[in-house]
Biopython code that builds the backbone (N, CA, C, O; Angstrom):
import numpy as np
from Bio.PDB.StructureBuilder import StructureBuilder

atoms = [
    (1, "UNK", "N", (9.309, 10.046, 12.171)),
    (1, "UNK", "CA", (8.338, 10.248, 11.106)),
    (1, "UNK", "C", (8.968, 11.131, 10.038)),
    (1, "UNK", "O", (9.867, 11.923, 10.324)),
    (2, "UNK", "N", (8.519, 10.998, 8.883)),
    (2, "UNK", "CA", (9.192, 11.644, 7.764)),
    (2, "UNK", "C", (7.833, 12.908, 7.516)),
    (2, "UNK", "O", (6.661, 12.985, 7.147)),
    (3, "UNK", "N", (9.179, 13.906, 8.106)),
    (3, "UNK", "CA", (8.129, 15.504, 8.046)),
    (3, "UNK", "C", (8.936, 16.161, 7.057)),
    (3, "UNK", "O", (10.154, 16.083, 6.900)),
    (4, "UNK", "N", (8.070, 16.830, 6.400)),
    (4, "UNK", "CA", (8.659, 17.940, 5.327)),
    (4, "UNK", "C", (8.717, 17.052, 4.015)),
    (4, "UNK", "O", (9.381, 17.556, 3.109)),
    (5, "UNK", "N", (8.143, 15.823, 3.753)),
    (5, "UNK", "CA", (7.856, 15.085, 2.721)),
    (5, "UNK", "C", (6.643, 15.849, 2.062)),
    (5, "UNK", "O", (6.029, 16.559, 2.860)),
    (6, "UNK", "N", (6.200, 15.845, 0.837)),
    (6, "UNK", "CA", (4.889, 16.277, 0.327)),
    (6, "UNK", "C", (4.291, 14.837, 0.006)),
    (6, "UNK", "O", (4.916, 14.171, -0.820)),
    (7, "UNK", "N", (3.195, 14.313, 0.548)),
    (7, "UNK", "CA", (2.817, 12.798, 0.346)),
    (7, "UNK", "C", (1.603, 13.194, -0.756)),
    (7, "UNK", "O", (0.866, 14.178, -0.820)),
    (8, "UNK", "N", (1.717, 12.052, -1.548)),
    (8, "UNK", "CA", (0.692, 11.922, -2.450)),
    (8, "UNK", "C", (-0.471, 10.444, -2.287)),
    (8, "UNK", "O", (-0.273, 9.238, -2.136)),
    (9, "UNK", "N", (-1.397, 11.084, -2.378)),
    (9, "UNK", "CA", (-2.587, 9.765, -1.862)),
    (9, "UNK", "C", (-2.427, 8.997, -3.275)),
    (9, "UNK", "O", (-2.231, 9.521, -4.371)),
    (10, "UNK", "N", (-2.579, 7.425, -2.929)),
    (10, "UNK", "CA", (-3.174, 6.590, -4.493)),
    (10, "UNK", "C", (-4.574, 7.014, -5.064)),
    (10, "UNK", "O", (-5.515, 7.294, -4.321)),
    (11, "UNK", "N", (-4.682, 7.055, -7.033)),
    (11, "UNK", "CA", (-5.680, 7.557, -6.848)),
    (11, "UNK", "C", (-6.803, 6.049, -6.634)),
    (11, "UNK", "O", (-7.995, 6.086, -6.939)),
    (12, "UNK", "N", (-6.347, 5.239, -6.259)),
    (12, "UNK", "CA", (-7.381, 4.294, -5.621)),
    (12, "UNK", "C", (-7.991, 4.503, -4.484)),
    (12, "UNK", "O", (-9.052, 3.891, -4.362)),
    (13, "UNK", "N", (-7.600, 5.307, -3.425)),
    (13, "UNK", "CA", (-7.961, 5.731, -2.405)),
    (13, "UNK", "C", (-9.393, 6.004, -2.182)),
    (13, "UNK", "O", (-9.904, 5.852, -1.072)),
    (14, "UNK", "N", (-10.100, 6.434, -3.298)),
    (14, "UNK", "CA", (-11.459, 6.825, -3.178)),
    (14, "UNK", "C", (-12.465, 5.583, -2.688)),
    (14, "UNK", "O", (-13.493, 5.815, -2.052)),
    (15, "UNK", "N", (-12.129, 4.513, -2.985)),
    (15, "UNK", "CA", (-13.010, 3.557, -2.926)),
    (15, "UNK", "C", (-12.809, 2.942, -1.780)),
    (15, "UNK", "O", (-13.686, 2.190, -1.354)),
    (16, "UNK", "N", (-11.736, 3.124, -1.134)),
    (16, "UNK", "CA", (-11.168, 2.119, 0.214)),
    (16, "UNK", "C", (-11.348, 4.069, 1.226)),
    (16, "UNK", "O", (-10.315, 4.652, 1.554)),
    (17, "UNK", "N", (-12.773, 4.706, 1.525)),
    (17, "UNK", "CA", (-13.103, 5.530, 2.442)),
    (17, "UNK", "C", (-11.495, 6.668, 2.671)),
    (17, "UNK", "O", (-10.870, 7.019, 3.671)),
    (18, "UNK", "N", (-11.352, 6.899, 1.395)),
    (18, "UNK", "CA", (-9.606, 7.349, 1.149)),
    (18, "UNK", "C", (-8.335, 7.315, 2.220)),
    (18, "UNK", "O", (-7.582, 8.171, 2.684)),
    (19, "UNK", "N", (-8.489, 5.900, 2.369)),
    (19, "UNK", "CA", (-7.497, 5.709, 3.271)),
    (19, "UNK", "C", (-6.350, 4.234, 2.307)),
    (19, "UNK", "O", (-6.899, 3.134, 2.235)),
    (20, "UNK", "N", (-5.300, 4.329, 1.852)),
    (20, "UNK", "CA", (-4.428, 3.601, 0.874)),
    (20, "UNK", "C", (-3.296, 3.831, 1.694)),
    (20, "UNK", "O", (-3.214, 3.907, 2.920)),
    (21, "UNK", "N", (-2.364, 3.938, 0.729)),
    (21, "UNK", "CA", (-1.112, 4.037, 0.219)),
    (21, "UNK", "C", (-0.849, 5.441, -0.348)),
    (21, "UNK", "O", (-1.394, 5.787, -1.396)),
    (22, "UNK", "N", (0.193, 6.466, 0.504)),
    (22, "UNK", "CA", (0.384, 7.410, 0.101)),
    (22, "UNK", "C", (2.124, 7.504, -0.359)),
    (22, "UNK", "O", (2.966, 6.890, 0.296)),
    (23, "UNK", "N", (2.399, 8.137, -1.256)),
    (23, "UNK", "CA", (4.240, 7.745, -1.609)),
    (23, "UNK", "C", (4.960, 9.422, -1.706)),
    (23, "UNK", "O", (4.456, 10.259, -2.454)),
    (24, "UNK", "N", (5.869, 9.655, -1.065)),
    (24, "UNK", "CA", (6.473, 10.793, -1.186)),
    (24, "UNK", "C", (7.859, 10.523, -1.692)),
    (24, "UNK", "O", (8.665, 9.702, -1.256)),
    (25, "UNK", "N", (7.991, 11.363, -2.691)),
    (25, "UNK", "CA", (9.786, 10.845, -3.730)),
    (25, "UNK", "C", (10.654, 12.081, -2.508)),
    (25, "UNK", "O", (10.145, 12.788, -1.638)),
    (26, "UNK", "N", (11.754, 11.963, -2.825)),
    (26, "UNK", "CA", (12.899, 12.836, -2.704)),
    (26, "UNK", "C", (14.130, 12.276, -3.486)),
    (26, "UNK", "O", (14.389, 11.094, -3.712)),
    (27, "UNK", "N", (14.814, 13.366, -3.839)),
    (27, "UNK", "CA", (16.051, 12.580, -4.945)),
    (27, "UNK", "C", (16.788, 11.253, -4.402)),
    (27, "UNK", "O", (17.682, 10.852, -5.148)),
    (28, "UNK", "N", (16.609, 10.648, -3.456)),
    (28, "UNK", "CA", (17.738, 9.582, -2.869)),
    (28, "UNK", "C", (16.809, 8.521, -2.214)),
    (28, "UNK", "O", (17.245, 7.764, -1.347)),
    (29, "UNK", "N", (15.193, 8.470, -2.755)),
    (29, "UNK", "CA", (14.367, 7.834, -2.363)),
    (29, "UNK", "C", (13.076, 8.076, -2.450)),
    (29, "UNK", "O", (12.729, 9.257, -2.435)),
    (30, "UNK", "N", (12.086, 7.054, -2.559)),
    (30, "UNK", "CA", (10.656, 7.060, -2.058)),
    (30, "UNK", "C", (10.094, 6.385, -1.265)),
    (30, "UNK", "O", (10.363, 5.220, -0.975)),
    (31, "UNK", "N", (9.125, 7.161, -0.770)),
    (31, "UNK", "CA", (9.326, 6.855, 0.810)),
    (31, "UNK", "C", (7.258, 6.097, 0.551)),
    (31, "UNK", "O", (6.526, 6.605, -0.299)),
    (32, "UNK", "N", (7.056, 5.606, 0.934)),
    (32, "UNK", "CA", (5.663, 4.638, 1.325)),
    (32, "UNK", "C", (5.141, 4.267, 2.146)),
    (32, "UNK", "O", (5.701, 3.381, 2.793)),
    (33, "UNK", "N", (3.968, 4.669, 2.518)),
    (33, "UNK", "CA", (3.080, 4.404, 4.138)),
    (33, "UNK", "C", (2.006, 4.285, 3.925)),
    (33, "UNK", "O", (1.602, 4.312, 2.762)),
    (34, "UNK", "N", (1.239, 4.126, 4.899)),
    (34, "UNK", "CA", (-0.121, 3.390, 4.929)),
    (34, "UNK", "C", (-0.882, 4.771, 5.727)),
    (34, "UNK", "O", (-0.591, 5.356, 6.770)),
    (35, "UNK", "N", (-1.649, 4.919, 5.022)),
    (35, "UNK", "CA", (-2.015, 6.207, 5.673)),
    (35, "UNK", "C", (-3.447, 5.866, 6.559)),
    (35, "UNK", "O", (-4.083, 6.852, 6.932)),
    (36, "UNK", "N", (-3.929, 4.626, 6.878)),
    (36, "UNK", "CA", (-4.680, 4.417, 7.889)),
    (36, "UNK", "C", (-4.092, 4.302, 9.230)),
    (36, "UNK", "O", (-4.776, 4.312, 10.253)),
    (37, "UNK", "N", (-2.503, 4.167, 9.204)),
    (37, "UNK", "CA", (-2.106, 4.318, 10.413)),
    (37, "UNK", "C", (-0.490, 4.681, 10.342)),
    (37, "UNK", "O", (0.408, 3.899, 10.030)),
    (38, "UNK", "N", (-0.349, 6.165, 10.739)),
    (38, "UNK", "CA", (0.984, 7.264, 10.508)),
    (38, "UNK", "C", (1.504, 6.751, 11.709)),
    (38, "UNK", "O", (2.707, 7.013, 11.688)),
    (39, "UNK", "N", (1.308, 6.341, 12.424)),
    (39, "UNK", "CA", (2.367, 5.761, 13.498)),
    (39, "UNK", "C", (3.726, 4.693, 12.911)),
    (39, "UNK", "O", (4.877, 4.537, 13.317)),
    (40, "UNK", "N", (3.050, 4.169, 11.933)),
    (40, "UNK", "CA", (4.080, 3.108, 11.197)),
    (40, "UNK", "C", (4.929, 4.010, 10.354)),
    (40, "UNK", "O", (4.496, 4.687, 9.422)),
    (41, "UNK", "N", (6.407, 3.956, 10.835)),
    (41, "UNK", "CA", (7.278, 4.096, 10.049)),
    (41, "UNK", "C", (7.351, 3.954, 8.301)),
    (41, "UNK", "O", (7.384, 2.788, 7.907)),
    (42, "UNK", "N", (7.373, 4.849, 7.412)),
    (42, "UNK", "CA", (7.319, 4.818, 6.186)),
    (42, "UNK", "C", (8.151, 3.625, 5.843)),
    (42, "UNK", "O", (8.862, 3.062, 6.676)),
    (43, "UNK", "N", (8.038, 3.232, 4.524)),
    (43, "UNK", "CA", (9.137, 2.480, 3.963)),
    (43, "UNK", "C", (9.495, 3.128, 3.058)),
    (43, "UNK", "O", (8.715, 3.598, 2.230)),
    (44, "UNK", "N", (11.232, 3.343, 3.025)),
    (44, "UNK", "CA", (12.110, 3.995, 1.933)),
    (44, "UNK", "C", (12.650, 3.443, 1.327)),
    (44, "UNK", "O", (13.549, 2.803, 1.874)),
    (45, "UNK", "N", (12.474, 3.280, -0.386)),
    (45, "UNK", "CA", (13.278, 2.418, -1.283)),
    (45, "UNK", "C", (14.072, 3.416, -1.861)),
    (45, "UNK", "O", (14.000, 4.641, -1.764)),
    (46, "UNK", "N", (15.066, 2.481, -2.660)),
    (46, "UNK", "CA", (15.597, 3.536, -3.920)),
    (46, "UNK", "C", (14.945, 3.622, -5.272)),
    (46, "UNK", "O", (14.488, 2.629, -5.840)),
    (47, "UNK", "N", (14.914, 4.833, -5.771)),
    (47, "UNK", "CA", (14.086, 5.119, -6.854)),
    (47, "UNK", "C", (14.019, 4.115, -7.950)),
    (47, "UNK", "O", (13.018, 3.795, -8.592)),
    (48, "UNK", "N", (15.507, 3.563, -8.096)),
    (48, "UNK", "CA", (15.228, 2.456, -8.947)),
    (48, "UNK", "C", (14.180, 1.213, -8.806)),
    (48, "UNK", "O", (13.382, 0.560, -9.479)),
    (49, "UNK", "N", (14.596, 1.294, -7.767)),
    (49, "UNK", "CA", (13.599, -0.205, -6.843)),
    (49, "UNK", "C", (12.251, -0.038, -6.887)),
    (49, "UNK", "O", (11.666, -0.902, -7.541)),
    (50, "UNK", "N", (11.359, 1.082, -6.235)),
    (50, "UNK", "CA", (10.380, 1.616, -6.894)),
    (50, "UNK", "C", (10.166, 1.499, -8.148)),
    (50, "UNK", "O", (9.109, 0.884, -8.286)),
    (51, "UNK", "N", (10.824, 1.890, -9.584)),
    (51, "UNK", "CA", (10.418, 2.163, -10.823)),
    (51, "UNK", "C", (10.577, 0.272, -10.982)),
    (51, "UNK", "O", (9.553, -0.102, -11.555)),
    (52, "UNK", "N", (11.134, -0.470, -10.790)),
    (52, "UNK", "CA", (11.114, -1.887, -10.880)),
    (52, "UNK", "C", (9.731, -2.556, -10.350)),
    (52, "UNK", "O", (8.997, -3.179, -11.117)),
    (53, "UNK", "N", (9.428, -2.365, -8.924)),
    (53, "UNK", "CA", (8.319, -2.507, -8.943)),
    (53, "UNK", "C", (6.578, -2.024, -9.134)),
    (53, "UNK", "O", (5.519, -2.625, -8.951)),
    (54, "UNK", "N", (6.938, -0.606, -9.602)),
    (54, "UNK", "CA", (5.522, 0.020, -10.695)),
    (54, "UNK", "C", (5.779, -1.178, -11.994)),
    (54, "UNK", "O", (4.879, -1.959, -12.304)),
    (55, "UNK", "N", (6.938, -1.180, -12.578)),
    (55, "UNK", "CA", (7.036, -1.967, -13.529)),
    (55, "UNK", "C", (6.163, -3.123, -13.336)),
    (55, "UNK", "O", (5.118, -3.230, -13.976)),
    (56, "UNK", "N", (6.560, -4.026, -12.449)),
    (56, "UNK", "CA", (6.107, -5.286, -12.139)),
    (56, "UNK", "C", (4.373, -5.131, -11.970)),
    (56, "UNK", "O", (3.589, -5.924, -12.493)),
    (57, "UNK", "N", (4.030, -4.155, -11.282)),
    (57, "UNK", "CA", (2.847, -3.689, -10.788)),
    (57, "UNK", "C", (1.735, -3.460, -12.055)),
    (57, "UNK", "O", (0.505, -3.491, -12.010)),
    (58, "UNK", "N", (2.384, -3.287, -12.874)),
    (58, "UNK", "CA", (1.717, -2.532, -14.166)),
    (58, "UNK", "C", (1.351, -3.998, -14.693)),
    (58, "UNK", "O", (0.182, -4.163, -15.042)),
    (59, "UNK", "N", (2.148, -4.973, -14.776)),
    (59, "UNK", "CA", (1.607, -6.205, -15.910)),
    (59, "UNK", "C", (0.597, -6.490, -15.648)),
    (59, "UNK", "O", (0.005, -7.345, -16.307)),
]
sb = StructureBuilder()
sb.init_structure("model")
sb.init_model(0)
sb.init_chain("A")
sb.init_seg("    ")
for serial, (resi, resn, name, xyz) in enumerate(atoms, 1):
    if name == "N":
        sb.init_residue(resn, " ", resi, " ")
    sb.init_atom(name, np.array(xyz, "f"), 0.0, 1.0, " ", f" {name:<3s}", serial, name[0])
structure = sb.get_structure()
């Protein structure tokens, strides 16, 4: 499990009983999990890859 991350909730969270998608950066990655269930291994991209898909996300 990725400890010592600071995770940030989506602010969509409110409407889904605040349980989403929470994303924690560090310089060599961001890391993404499902915060209805912390047993699942985060997923870690590279920052670029991330900013590619907010991109995509945004249209």
């Amino acid at each position: 499990m990725n400890t010592g991350l600071n995770w940030i909730k989506s602010s969509y969270s409110g409407d889904n009983s605040g349980n989403c998608v929470e994303v924690a950066t560090c310089p060599d990655a961001v890391h993404v999990r499902d915060s209805k269930d912390l047993a699942v291994p985060a997923l870690a991209v590279s920052p670029a890859a991330w900013a590619d898909f907010l991109s995509f996300a945004a249209q």
